[in-house]
C-alpha positions in Angstrom: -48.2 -110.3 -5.2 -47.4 -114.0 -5.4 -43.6 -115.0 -3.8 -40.5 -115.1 -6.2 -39.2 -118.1 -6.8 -36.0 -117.7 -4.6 -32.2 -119.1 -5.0 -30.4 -120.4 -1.7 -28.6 -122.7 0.0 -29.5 -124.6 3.3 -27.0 -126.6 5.4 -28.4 -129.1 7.9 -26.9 -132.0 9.3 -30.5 -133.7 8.9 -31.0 -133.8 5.6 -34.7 -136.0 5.8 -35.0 -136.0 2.4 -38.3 -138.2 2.3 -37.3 -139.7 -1.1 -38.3 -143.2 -1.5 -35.1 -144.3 0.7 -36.2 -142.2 3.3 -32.2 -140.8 3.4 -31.1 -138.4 6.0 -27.5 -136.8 5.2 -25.4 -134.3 6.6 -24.8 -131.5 3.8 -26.5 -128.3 2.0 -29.7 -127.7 -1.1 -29.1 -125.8 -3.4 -31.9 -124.0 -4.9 -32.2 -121.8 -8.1 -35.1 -120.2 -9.1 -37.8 -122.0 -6.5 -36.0 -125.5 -7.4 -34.0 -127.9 -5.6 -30.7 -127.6 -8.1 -28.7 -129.5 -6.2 -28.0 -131.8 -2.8 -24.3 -131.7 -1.7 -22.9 -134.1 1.0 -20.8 -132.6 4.2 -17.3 -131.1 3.2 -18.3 -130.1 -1.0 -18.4 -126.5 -0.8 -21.9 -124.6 -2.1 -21.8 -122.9 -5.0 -20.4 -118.9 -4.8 -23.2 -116.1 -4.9 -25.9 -117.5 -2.8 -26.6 -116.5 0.1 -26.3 -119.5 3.1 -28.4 -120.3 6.0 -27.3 -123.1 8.3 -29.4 -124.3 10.4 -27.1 -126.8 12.3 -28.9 -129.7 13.3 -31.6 -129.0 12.9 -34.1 -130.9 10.7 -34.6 -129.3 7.3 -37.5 -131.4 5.4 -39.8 -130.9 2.5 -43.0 -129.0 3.2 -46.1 -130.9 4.9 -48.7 -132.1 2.5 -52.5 -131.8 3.4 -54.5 -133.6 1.1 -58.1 -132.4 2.8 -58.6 -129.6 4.6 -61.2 -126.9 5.2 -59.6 -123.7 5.3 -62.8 -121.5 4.8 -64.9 -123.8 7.1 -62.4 -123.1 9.5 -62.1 -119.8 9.1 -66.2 -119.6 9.6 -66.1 -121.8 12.6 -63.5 -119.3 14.6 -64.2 -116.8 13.9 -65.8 -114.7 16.7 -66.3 -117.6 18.3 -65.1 -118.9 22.0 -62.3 -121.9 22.1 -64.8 -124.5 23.7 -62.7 -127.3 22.3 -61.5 -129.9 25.1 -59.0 -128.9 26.1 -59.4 -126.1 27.2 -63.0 -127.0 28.2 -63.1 -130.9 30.4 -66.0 -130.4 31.6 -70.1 -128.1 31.2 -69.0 -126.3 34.2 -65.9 -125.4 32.6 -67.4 -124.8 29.1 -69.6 -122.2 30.5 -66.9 -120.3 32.5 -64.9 -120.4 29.4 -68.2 -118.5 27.5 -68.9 -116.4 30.4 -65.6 -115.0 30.3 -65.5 -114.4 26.3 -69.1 -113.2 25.8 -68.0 -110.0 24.8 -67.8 -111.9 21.3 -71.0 -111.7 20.7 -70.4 -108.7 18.6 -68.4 -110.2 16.1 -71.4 -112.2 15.4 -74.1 -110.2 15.1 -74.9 -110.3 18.8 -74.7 -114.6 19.2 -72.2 -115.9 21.6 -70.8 -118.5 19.8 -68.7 -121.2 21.1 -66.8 -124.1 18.9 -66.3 -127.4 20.5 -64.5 -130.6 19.4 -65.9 -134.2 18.5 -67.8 -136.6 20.9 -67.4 -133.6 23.5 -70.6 -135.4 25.5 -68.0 -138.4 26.2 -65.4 -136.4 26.9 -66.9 -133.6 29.3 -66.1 -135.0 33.0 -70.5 -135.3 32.9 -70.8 -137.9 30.0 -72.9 -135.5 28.0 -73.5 -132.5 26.1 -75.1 -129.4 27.8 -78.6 -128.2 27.5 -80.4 -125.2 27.1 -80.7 -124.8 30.9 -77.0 -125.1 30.6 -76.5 -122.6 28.2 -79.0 -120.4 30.1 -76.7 -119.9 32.9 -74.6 -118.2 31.0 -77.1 -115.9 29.9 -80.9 -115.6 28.6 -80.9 -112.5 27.8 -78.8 -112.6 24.0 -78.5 -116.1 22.1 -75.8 -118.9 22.6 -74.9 -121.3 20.5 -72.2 -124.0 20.9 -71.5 -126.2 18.0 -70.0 -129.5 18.4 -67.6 -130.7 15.8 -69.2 -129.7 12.6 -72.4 -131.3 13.0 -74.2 -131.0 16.6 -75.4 -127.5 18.0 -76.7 -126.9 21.5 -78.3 -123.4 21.9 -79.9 -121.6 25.5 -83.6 -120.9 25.5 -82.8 -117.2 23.9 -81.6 -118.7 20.6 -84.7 -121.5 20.6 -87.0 -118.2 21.0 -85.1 -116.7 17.8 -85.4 -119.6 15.3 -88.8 -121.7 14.4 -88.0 -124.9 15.6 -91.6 -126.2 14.3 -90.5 -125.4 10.8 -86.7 -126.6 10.6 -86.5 -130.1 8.4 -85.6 -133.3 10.3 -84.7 -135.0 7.3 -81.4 -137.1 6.8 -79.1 -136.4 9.3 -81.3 -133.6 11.2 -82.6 -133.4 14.2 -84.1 -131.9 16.8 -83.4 -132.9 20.4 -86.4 -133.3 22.4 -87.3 -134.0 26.4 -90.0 -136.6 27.8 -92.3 -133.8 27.7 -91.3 -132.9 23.9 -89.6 -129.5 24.7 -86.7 -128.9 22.7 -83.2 -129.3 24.5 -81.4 -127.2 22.8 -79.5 -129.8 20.8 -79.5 -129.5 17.0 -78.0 -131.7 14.5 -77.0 -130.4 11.1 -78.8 -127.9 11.7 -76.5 -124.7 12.5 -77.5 -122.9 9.3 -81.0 -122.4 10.3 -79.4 -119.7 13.1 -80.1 -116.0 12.3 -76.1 -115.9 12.7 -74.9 -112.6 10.2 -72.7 -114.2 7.3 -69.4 -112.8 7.0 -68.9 -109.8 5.2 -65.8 -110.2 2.2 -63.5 -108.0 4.7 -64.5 -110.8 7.2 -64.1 -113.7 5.6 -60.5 -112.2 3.9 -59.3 -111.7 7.2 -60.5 -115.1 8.9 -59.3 -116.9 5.9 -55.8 -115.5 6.3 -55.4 -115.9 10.1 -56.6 -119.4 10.3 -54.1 -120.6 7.3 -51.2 -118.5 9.1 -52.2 -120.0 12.6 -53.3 -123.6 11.9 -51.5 -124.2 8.4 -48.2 -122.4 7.6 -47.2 -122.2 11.4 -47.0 -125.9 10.9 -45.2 -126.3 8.2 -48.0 -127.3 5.9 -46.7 -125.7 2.1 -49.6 -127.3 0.2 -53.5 -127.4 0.9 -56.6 -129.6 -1.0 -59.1 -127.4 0.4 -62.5 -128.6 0.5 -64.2 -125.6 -0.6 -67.4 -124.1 1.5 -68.4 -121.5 -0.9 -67.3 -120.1 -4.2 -66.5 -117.2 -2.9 -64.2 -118.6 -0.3 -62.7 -120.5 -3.6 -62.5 -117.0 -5.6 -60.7 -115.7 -1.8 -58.2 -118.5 -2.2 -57.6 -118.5 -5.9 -56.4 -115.0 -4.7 -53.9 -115.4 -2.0 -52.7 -118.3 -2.3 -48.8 -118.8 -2.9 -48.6 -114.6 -1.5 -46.9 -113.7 1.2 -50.9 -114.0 3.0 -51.1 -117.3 2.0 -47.8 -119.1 1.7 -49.0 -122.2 0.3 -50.0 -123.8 -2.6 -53.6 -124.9 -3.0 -55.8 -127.9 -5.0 -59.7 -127.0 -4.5 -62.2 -129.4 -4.2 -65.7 -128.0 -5.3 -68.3 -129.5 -2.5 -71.2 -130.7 -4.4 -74.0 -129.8 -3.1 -73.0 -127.7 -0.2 -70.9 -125.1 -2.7 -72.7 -126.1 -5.8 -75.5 -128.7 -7.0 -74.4 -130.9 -9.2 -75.8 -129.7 -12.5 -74.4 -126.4 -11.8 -70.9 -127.3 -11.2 -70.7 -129.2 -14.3 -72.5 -126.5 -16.2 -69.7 -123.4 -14.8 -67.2 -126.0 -15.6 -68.7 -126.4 -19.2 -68.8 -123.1 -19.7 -65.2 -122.1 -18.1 -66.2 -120.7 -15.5 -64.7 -123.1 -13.4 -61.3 -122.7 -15.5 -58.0 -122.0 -12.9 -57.2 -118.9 -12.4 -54.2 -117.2 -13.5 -52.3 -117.8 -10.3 -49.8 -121.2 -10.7 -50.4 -121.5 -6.8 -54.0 -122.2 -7.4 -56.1 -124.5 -9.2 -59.6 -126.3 -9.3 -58.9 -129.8 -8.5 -62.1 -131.8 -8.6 -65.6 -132.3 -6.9 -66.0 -133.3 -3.6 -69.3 -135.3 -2.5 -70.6 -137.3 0.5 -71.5 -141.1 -0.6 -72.3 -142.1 2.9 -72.7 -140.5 6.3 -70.8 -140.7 9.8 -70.0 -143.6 12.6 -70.8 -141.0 15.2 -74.7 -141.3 14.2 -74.8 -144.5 12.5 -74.7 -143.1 9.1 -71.6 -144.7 7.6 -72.0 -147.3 5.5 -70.6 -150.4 7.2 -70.4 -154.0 6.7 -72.3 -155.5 9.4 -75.2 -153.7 11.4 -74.0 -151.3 14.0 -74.2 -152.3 18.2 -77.2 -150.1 19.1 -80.4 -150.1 17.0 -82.4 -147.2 16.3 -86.4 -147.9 17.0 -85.8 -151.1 17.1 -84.3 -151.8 14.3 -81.0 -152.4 13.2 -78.5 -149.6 11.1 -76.0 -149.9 8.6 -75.9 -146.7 7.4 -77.0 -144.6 4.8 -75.9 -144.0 0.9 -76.6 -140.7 -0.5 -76.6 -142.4 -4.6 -77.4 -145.4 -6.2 -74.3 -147.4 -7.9 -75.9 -145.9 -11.2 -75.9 -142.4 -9.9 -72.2 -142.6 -9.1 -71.3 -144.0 -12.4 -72.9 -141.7 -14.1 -71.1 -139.1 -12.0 -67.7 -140.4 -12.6 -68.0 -140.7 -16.5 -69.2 -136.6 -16.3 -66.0 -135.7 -14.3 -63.9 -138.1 -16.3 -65.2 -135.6 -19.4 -64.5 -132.3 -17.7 -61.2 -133.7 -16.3 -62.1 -133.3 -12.5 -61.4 -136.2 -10.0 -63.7 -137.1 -7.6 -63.0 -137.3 -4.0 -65.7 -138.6 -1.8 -66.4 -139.1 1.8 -66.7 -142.8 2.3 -66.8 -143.7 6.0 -68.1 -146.8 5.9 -66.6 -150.0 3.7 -69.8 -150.6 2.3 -69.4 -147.3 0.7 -66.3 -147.2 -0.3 -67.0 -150.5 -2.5 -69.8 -149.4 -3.7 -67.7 -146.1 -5.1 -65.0 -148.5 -6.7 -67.7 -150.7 -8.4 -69.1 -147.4 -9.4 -65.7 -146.1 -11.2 -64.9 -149.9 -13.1 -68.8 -149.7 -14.2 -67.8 -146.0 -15.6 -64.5 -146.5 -16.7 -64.8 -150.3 -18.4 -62.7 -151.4 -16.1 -59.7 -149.3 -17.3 -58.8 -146.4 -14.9 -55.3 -145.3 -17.5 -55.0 -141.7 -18.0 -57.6 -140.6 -15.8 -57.8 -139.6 -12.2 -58.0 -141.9 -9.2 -61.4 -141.7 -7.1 -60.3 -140.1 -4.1 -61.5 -142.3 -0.7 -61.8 -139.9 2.1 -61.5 -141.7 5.4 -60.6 -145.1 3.7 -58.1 -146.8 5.9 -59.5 -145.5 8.8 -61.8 -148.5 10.0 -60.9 -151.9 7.5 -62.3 -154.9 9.1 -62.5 -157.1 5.6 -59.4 -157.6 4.0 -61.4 -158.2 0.9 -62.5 -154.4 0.6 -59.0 -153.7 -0.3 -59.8 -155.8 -3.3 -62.1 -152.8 -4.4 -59.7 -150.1 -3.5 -56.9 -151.8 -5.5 -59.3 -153.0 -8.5 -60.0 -149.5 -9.1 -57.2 -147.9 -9.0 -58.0 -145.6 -6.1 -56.5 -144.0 -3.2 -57.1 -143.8 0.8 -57.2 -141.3 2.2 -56.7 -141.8 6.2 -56.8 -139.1 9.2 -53.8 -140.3 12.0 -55.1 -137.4 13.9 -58.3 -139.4 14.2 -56.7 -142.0 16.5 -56.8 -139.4 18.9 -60.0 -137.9 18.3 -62.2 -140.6 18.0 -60.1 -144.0 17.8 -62.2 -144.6 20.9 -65.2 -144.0 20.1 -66.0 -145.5 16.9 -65.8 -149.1 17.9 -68.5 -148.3 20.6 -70.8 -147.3 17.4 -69.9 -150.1 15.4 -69.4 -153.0 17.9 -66.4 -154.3 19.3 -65.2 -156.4 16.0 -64.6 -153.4 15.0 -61.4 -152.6 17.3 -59.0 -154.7 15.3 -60.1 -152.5 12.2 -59.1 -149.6 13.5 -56.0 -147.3 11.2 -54.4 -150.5 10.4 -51.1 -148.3 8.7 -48.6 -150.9 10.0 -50.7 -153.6 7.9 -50.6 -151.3 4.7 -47.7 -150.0 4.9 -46.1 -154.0 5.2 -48.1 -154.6 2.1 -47.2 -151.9 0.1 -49.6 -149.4 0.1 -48.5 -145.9 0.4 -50.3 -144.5 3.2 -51.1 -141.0 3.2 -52.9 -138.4 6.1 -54.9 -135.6 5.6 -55.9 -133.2 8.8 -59.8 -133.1 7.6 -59.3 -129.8 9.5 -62.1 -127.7 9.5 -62.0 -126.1 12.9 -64.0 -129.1 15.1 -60.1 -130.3 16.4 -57.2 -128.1 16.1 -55.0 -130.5 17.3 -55.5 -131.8 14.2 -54.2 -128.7 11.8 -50.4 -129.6 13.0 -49.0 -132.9 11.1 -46.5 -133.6 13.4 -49.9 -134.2 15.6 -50.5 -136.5 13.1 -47.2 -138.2 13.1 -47.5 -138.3 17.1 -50.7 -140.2 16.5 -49.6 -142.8 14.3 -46.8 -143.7 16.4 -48.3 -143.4 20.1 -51.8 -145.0 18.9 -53.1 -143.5 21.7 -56.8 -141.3 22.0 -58.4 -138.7 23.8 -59.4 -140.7 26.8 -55.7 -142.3 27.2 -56.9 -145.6 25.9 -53.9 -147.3 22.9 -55.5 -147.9 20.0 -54.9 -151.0 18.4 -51.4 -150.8 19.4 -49.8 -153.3 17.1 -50.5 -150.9 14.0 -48.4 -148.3 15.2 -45.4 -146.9 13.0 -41.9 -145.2 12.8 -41.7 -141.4 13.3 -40.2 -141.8 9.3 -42.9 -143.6 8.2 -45.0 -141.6 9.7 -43.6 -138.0 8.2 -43.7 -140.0 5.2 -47.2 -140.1 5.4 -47.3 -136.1 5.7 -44.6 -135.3 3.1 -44.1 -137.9 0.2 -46.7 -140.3 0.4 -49.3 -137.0 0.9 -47.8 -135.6 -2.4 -48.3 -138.9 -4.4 -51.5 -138.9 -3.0 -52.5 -135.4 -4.5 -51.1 -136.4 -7.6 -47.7 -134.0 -7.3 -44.9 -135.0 -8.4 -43.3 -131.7 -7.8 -43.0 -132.0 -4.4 -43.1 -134.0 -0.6 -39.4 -135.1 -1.0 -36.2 -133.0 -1.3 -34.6 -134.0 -4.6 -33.2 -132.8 -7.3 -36.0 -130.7 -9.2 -38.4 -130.6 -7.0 -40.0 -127.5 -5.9 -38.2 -125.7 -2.8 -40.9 -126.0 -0.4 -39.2 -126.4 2.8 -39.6 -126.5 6.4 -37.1 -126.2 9.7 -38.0 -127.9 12.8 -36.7 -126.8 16.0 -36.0 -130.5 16.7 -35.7 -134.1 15.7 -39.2 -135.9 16.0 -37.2 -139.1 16.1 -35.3 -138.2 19.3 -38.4 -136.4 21.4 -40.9 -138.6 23.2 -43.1 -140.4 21.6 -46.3 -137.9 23.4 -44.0 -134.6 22.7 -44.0 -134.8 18.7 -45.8 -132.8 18.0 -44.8 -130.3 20.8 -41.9 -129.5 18.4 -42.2 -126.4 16.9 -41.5 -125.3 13.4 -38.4 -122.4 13.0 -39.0 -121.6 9.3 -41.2 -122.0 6.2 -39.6 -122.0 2.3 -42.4 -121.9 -0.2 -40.9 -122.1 -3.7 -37.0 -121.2 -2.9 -38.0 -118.2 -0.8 -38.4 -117.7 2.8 -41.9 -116.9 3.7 -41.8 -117.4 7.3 -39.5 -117.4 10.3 -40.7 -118.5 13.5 -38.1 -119.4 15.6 
């Protein structure tokens, strides 16, 4: 049963509204009927006949905004599977103590011992490198193992080789298939994790999964709206279901991934034919289409500007485009007919002008009424000033990770090249320019530091990654600006106007910290926990 739109009132003496003045008062909302009726300064009494809650001083704000997220992916990654993310794990010795002591596991998952680890774990592991299958072996050889890394890189033990035919998995695009001097398999597998006999899910499953990953990595933190990036239409069908009930407090915009959830054609056909209508639920509707124009820094598949530092066989990388400029055009005047917006993964800047060339071509130069191409990861890396040309030509939006300063902030410019370092989440330059930066968590189980946006907020005020190094320090941000980017500017960024600010008509989507992120320490943001959740005027969780 969805939740009731609720009527309240909520005293705080830090009021951070988020509105475009970015005002904090002392003073109560009033909310009717799952809307912010009113905002009353210190001292004017609340109206009679609702009940009060005053928090004190603690921070009330409007509910975090996550334009990009994978709930079901990260409900499939965890599942079952043992925390190998770093931290806990700094090390292989550590990683396989950690699946030594969880291998019970294993029969959640069909009899695999499955371990998730985080991004560029072969830098961070106190070895420099991943582990192998004689690794993995010494954790067992007698049932299979298999450790993913991030989303994309797999390392299994010498059991798990034995169960899959290496000889016939593709090594096309991104795959690959790790290899020694002798031309042995190493166990290391890239895009390649659903070639394991791994059992799927079963619907009780992935129901369950589903709802303890939004409860422990979504509405624990606040976050009141969700654009999940959807992994399969079933997952979407799952969501369309709980979402905005007391299982899934939270409103959510899904993005169809084309291919991955559905080829093209199809999508446009089930949308065609209404089958891709939204549902009856208000908390739930189908967004757009999500698809992958280029590929990622971390194997020199983003499309960049200037060849990346290492080459590959001797010759030198710029990445990869998955469609022509005509291909995306085309694409864009199809979703522009079945009123879905496009979001698309654009690493690289090459890609990312490419995509805006691709909407003018498609839209005659006229984006009015329609809506913006979504750039996923724009803003991220911007070493030409001249690509925001593109951005701002066509009338689209970036959409940045701050959590990614942490995660890999360090890493990419050892990919790219060093010109690359000055590029790096320039917010302070966009921001003083007057572009509303946004952050999404990309969550999809890989980092789960990145779930909580205060992590995010930490991020784009610290500047500072994984391996302690700053991160082109003189881009960093105030803790308001930086909530803005989570609240507000997310909202705007999603297209909803409804919500990310407290004002006057705006849904009552509402969280309580425990404390002020402006008067912690810059490292301990994100640290602070949050005490209560309001989705639409009623109180859907209490914490503290």
């Amino acid at each position: 049963m969805s939740i009731a739109p609720g009527s309240m009132t909520i005293s705080s003496r830090r009021i951070m509204t988020m509105d475009a003045a970015a005002t904090v008062l002392d003073g109560s909302v009033v909310v009717r009927d799952g809307r912010i009726a009113a905002i009353l300064p210190a001292g004017v009494a609340p109206p009679a006949g609702l009940p009060v809650t005053d928090v004190g001083d603690r921070p009330l704000l409007p509910g975090f905004v996550d334009p990009h997220v994978h709930i079901e992916m990260a409900a499939l990654a965890m599942w079952g599977a043992v925390d190998c993310h770093t931290p806990p794990c700094g090390s292989i010795e550590e990683l396989i103590e950690q699946l030594r002591a969880h291998a019970h596991l294993r029969e959640q998952r069909g009899g695999w011992l499955v371990g998730q680890g985080g991004l560029f774990a072969g830098r961070r592991f106190a070895e420099q490198r991943l582990p192998t299958r004689e690794d993995l072996d010494r954790v067992s050889t007698a049932f299979p193992v298999a450790v993913r890394f991030g989303a994309h890189v797999t390392v299994v033990n010498s059991r798990g080789l034995e169960l899959i035919d290496v000889g016939a998995l593709p090594e096309t695009g991104d795959a690959y298939i790790g290899r020694d001097a002798a031309g042995r398999p190493t166990g290391e597998l890239h895009e390649l994790f659903y070639a394991l006999p791994i059992p799927s899910l079963t619907e009780a499953e992935l129901a369950q999964a589903v709802e303890e990953t939004a409860e422990r990595y979504l509405t624990r933190y606040g976050v009141t709206t969700a654009g999940e990036i959807t992994t399969s239409m079933a997952g979407a069908r799952l969501l369309a279901e709980l979402a905005g009930t007391a299982r899934l407090p939270m409103a959510v915009d899904a993005f169809v991934w084309a291919p991955g959830t559905l080829p093209l054609g199809e999508l446009f056909d089930a949308r065609r034919a209404g089958r891709l209508d939204d549902p009856s639920n208000p908390a739930f509707r189908y967004r757009g289409i999500k698809i992958f124009v280029d590929g990622g820094f971390s194997a020199a598949g983003a499309a960049v500007l200037r060849p990346y530092a290492q080459e590959r066989d001797g010759e030198p990388q710029s990445g990869r485009m998955a469609y022509t400029a005509g291909d995306l055009a085309d694409l864009i005047r199809t979703t522009d007919e079945l009123d879905l917006q496009v979001t698309a993964h654009v690493n690289g800047e090459r890609a990312q002008r490419e995509l805006c060339r691709a909407a003018l071509t498609a839209r005659g130069g006229d984006a009015d009424g329609r809506p913006p191409v979504r750039l996923e990861h724009a803003g991220n890396v911007l070493t030409d000033d001249a690509t925001l040309d593109h951005w701002r030509r066509a009338g689209a939006v970036p959409i940045p990770q701050a959590g990614f300063i942490y995660t890999m902030g360090s890493f990419i410019p050892r990919s790219m090249g060093d010109y690359a370092f000055p590029g790096m989440f320039r917010f302070r330059d966009l921001i003083d320019r007057g572009w509303r930066v946004c952050s999404s968590s990309d969550g999809a189980g890989s980092e789960l530091l990145q779930f909580n946006p205060l992590f995010g907020v930490q991020c784009a005020v610290t500047r500072v990654s994984c391996v302690g190094e700053e991160v082109n320090p003189g881009q960093r941000i105030t803790v308001m600006e930086a909530l803005e980017m989570h609240t507000s500017s997310a909202a705007a960024a999603m297209g909803l106007t409804d919500r990310g600010s407290i004002e006057v008509g705006r849904r009552a989507d509402l969280v309580v910290l425990a404390a002020d992120p402006r008067d912690a320490a810059p490292g301990e943001i994100s640290s602070i926990a949050v005490d209560a959740v309001t989705v639409n005027g009623a109180v859907a969780r209490r914490y503290g």
